[in-house]
N, C-alpha and C positions, 0 to 999 in steps of 0.2 A: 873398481869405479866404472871401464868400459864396459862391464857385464851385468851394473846394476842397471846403466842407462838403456842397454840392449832389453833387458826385464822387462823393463817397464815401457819399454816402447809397446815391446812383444802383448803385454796385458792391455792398453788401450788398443793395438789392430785387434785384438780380441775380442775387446767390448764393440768394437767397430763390428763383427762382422759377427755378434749374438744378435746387437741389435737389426742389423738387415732382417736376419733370421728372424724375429720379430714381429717387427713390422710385415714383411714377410706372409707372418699366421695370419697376421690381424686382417689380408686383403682377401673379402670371401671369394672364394671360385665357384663352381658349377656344387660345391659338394657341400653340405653343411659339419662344421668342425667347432667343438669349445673356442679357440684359441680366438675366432669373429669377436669372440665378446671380450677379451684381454682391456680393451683400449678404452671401456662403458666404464662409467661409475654412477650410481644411486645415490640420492640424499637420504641415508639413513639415521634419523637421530641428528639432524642437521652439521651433519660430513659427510662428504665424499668418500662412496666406500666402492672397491672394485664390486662387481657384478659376482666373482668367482669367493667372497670372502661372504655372500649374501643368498647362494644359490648352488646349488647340484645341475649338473648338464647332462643330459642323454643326448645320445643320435641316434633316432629308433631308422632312420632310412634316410637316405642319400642330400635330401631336400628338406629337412625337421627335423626341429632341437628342441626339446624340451626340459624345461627349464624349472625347477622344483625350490622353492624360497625355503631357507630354514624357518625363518622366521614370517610368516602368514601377514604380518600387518606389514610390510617388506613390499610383499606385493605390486599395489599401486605403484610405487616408486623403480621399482625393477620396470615393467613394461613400459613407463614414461620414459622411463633412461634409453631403453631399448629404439623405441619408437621418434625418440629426437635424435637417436645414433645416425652415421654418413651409412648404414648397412644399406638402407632403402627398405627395408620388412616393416609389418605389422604386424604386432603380436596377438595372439588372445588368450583371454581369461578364462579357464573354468572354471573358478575356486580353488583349486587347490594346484594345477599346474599352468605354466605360461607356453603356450605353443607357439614355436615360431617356425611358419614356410615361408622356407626360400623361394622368388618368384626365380624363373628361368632367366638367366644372364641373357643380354640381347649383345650381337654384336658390338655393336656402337658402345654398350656397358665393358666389354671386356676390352676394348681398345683403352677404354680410360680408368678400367687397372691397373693394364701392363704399362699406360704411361705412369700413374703413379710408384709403380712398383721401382721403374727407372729411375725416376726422382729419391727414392728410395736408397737404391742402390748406390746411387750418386752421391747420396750425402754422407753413407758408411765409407765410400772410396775418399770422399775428401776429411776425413776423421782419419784412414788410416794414415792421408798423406801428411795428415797434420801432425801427429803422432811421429812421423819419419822426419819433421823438418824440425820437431823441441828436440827431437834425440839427435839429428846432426847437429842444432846449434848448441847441444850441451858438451861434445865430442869436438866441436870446434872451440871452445872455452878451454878444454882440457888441453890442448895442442896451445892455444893461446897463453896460457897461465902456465905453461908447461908443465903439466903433472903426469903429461903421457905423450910417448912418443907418435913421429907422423905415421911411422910405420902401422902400430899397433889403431890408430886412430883411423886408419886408410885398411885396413882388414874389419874392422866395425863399421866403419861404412858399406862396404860392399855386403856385408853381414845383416845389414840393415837393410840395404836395397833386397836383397833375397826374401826378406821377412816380407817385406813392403807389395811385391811380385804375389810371395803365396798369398796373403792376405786377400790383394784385391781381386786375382784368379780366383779365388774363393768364393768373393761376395757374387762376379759374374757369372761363377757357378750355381750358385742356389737361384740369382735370377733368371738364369735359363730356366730353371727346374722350374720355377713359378709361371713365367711365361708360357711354357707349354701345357703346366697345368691349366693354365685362366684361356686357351685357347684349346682346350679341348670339347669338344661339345656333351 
């Protein structure tokens, strides 16, 4: 019972700290990456469809992505999606690909990445911590209802704490890594 609760604590700081990783891709930096366009959906056939379920991605160089529709009548709908996105680009059309350059990040722009990236990071930290506080209060029920001793309840907490430590050193791990990306010139 104490090790189903530890499980599944352990799976949602997990999901906690995919999605930082995530959101994460989704914040562009100086370089141009697929991953900018994760977060786009198209009106295809009147649904929302991701951008990546509608198109092929190139990155012929550091600043351009190119963007190749399976479907040609697609099109239209892919660079209006692109172009009401928070990215800040404008795409273009040549018929048959959609170009998109990156303009160069300005300082003032990358200051209010790495603030969102924080907010970011912030919100995986408070998922893990939520995650730590159902799996103590389920481990306090079990001491409660007594189905398991304090000893063993008091070794799964600290057990928990541990988890809860690597998790959130994790998520401030990868936003260092971003931060120094989004402030590299």
């Amino acid at each position: 019972m104490i090790d189903d609760i530890i499980t599944e604590a352990e799976l949602r700081m997990d999901g906690a700290v995919e999605y930082a990783k995530e959101e994460f891709a989704a914040i562009r930096t100086g370089r141009a990456h697929p991953a900018m366009f994760n977060k786009i959906s198209a009106e295809y056939y009147g649904a929302a469809t991701p951008l990546q379920q509608l198109a092929s991605f190139q990155v012929p160089d550091a600043r351009m992505v190119l963007i190749t529709p399976y479907d040609a009548s697609s099109m239209s709908a892919i660079e209006r999606a692109i172009r009401d996105s928070d990215l800040g680009v404008n795409p273009s059309n040549d018929g048959k690909t959609i170009r998109v350059t990156l303009p160069q990040l300005t300082e003032e722009r990358r200051r209010e990445y790495i603030k969102l990236a924080r907010s970011k990071a912030e919100e995986a930290r408070v998922s893990v911590r939520a995650a730590r506080r159902s799996a103590k209060d389920a481990l306090d029920r079990l001491v409660k209802d007594k189905e398991a001793g304090e000893d063993e309840v008091t070794r799964a907490e600290k057990q928990l704490d541990a988890l809860t430590k690597r998790h959130t050193d994790l998520i401030d791990e990868v936003l260092k890594g971003k931060e120094a990306e989004l402030l590299e010139v």
